[in-house]
C-alpha positions in Angstrom: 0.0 0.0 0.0 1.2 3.3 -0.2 0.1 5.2 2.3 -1.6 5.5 5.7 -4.8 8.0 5.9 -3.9 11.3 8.5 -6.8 9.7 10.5 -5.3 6.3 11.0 -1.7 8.2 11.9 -3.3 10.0 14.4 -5.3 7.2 16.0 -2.2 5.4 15.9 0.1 7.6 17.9 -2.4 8.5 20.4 -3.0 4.8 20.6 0.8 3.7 21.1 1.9 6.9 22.3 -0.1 8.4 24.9 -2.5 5.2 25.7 -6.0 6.4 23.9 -8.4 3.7 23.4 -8.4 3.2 19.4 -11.1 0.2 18.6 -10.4 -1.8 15.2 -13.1 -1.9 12.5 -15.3 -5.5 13.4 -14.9 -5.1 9.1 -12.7 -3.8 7.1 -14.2 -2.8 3.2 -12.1 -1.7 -0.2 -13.1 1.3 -2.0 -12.3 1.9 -5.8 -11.5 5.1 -7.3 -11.1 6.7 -10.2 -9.0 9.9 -8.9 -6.7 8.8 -6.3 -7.1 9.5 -2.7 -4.3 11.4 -0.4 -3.4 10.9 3.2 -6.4 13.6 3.7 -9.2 11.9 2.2 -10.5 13.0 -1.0 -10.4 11.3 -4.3 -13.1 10.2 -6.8 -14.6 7.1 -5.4 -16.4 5.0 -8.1 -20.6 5.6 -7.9 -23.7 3.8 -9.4 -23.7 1.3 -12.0 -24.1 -1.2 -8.9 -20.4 -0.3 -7.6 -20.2 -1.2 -3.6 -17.2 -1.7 -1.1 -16.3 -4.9 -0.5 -15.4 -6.4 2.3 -11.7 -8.1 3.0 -10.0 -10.4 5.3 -6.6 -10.7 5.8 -3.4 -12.9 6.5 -1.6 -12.8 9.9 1.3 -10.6 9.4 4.6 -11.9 8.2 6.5 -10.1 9.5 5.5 -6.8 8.6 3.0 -7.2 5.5 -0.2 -9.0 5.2 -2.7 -9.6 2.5 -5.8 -10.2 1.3 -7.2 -13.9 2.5 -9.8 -14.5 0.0 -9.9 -13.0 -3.6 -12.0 -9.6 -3.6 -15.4 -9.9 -6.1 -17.0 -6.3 -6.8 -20.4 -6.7 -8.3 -20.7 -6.7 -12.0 -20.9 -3.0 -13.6 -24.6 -2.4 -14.8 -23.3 0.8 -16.3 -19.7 2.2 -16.8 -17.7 2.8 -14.1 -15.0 4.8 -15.5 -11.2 4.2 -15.2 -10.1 2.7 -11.8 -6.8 4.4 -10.8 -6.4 3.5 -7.2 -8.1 1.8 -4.2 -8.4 2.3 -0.1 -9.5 0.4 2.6 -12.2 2.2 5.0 -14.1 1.0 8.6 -17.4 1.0 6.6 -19.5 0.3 4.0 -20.2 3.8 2.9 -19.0 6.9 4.7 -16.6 6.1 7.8 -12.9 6.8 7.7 -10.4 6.0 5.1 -7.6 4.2 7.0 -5.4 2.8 3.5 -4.8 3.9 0.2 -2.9 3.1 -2.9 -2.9 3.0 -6.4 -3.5 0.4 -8.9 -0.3 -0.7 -10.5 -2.2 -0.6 -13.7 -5.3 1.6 -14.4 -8.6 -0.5 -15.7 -11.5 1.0 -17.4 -14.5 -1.1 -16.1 -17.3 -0.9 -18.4 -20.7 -2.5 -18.9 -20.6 -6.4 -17.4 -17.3 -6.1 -16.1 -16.1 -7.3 -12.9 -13.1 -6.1 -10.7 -11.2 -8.6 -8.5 -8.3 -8.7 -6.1 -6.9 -12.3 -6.2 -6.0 -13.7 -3.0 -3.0 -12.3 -2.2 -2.8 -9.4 -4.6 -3.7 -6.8 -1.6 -1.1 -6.0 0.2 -0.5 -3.8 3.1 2.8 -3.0 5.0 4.4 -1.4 7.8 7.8 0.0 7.1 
């Protein structure tokens, strides 16, 4: 991934740092976007054409990178979803607070009837 939301830093430090209660998402869901996100939010995130978040499990870290546990099915576009650029991972469904973010290695337009997947595996978060 390549980066780390300013809302995840900060609930980070004040978790580790100064011993403030920060609860985990019960679920963690990836976003798709056609204009990338930045540590502040923002971005294009994909709309309509039956585009939802999907949820995401991950592997236990090894040692300091884990990845997705299951491949990552979006619904099948029932109208043009424009060219994907980059993705994030968020607390919720809809809304809630971005926590990763990274672009695609390779931008995809997703048209009519066509489906985006993450193979297992092919998500992959670290810690530097």
């Amino acid at each position: 991934m390549s980066g780390k939301s300013n809302y995840l830093e900060t609930q980070l430090l004040n978790h580790v740092l100064r011993n403030t209660a920060y609860s985990s998402p019960t679920t963690i869901y990836v976003a798709l976007f056609t204009t990338a996100p930045t540590e502040a939010g923002g971005g294009v995130e994909v709309t309509g054409g039956s585009y939802a978040r999907q949820s995401v499990t991950f592997t236990v870290p090894a040692p300091d990178s884990c990845s997705n546990s299951a491949d990552i099915t979006f619904p099948m576009a029932t109208a043009d979803w424009g060219t994907v650029e980059a993705f994030a991972l968020f607390d919720q469904s809809s809304g809630g607070n971005m926590l990763y973010f990274a672009n695609l290695t390779a931008s995809r337009e997703i048209l009519t009837n066509d489906q985006f997947r993450f193979p297992s595996g092919q998500l992959l978060v670290t810690e530097d």
